[in-house]
Steps between C-alpha positions, in 0.01 A plus 500: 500500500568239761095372381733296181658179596874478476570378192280740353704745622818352433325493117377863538927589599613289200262621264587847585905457498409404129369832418656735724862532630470475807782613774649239689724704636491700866359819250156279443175569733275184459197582773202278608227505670389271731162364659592359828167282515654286185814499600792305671871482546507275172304761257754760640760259414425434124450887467852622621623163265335679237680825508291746742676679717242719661203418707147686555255310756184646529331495845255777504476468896518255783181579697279223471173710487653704236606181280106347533303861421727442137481123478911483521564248774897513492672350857806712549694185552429462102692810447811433765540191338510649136785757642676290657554273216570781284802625696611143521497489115692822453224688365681899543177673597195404651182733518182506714164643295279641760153652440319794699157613536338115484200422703529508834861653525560764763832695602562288763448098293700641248774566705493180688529378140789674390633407824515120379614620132793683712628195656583342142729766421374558162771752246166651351184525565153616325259633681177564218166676616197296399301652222172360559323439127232230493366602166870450360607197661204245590663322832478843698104465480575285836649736667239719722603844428360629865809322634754726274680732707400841441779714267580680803547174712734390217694764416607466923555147426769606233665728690572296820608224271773780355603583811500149663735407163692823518577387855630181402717627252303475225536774194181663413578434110228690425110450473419113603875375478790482765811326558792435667772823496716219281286386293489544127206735505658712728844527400323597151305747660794698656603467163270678388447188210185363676216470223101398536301346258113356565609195633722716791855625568815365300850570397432391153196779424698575125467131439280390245211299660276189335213371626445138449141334566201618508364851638918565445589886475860598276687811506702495149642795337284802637193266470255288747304223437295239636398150390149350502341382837350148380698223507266372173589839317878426583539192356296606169701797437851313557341171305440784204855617512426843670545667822244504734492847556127695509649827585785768549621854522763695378688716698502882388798740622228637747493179679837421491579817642226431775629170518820624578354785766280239684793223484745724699255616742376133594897401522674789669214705638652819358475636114760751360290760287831608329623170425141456325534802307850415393355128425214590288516888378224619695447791727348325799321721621315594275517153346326385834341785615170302616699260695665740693194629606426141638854474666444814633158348692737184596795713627228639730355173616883449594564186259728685328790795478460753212772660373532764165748234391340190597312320758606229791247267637448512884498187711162519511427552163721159426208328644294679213704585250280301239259818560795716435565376162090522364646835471695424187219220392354660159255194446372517878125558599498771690079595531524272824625796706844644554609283751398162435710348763292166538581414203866490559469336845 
């Protein structure tokens, strides 16, 4: 976001306020994220004028051989800088993006990494795994895939970076999120409110959500959709008075009862078979029956605790406990093998 000049952003803010009403009170979230590389105390300045209130810097990792195998030269002065003039603008949370399994990563760089991130005293950070896709996105064609990690090498990297975090104080929100114990993440997840949608964790998961621009996805009403990719096809389809959409789905009461299963696992790493039955008039299991016999391999694999009555997700299995919920995935692939834990890592 941080690519448009300032008054196209301060255009962007005003446009919106015309169309939406917006909260300008301590209820209202407004989050950015920033690109250290083109950015400075001023940008950060103009944005926290304009209303945001929370910050996302990405910095994928500090090792310099890391940043050149994926052409993402990023001085972590750049990023200090960025914080610091954040907190001096009263921005109330500031997050750190971090990305695992790149080229040339290993246990110990990462660390020596998160090290650095440590010292900024970030309230949340994101720690993604890299999905490596050339034939999907074009720029990873530079990146020489003999220098990934192997899936092994970066599940290890994950879970020292959990337990360096944990160690720090962090809250292991779940999956590829933690956060300070007071932050809002966490006090929602001892809540018990904590939601996740496909852009992450929030406290606003009943919310509707528009997507604005192009390759945009919206959740409205039960329904998903997502506009076009080309910036061309966008402008025809808004000069023509229509939405740019090119395609959507629309949520059965299967999925939003598996919506519902795999949202409470991924947020409190425990599911309540009565509460489901109770929720949605089904006997569980026989409802489930073929994804208890998949919990039942997990529970043996130790990721997770099976119960007649539920299920509680080990420490361990918090590392993985995007493999626990394929369990309750009706659309996923599953001719790849039982266990297809590279994918997940």
């Amino acid at each position: 976001p941080n690519f448009l000049h300032p008054e196209q952003m301060r255009r962007l803010m005003v446009d919106t306020a015309r169309h939406f009403s917006l909260r300008r009170d301590d209820g209202g979230d407004y989050s950015v994220e920033v690109d250290p590389r083109y950015a400075d105390r001023t940008t950060v300045g103009v944005l926290r004028e304009l209303g945001f209130n929370r910050l996302s810097v990405g910095v994928q990792d500090f090792d310099r051989g890391v940043q050149e195998a994926v052409n993402r030269i990023q001085p972590p002065e750049a990023t200090h800088e960025v914080l610091a003039a954040a907190r001096a603008s009263g921005f109330q949370s500031v997050g750190l993006d971090l990305i695992y399994g790149l080229p040339r990563q290993s246990v110990d760089s990462f660390l020596t990494t998160l090290d650095g991130v440590l010292e900024c005293l970030p309230d949340r950070l994101s720690v993604f795994g890299y999905a490596h896709l050339p034939d999907l996105f074009p720029a990873q064609r530079r990146i020489r895939e003999e220098e990934l990690p192997s899936p092994e090498e970066k599940l290890a990297i994950f879970r020292r970076a959990a337990e360096r975090l944990t160690e720090a104080g962090y809250i292991h929100i779940g999956m590829d999120h933690f956060a300070r114990p007071d932050e809002e993440l966490a006090r929602a997840q001892r809540r018990g409110e904590l939601h996740r949608n496909f852009q992450g964790y929030t406290t606003h998961g009943e919310c509707d959500l528009v997507g604005l621009g192009v390759s945009a996805i919206s959740e409205v009403a039960g329904t998903y959709s997502q506009n076009v990719r080309e910036l061309s096809e966008y402008y025809a389809s808004l000069d023509g008075g229509e939405l740019p959409i090119f395609r959507g789905l629309e949520r059965t009461g299967e999925d939003r009862m598996r919506r519902w299963l795999i949202n409470r696992l991924m947020c409190d790493f425990a599911l309540d078979f009565t509460e489901a039955e109770a929720r949605f008039g089904i006997d569980f299991a026989e409802h489930f029956a073929p994804a208890l016999e998949e919990l039942t391999e997990l529970a043996e694999d130790g990721l997770l605790e099976l119960h007649p009555t539920g299920l509680k997700v080990t420490p361990r299995g918090r590392l993985l406990v995007r493999r626990i919920a394929m369990a309750f995935d009706a659309y996923l692939d599953r001719q790849e093998g039982d266990r297809p834990f590279s994918r997940v890592v």
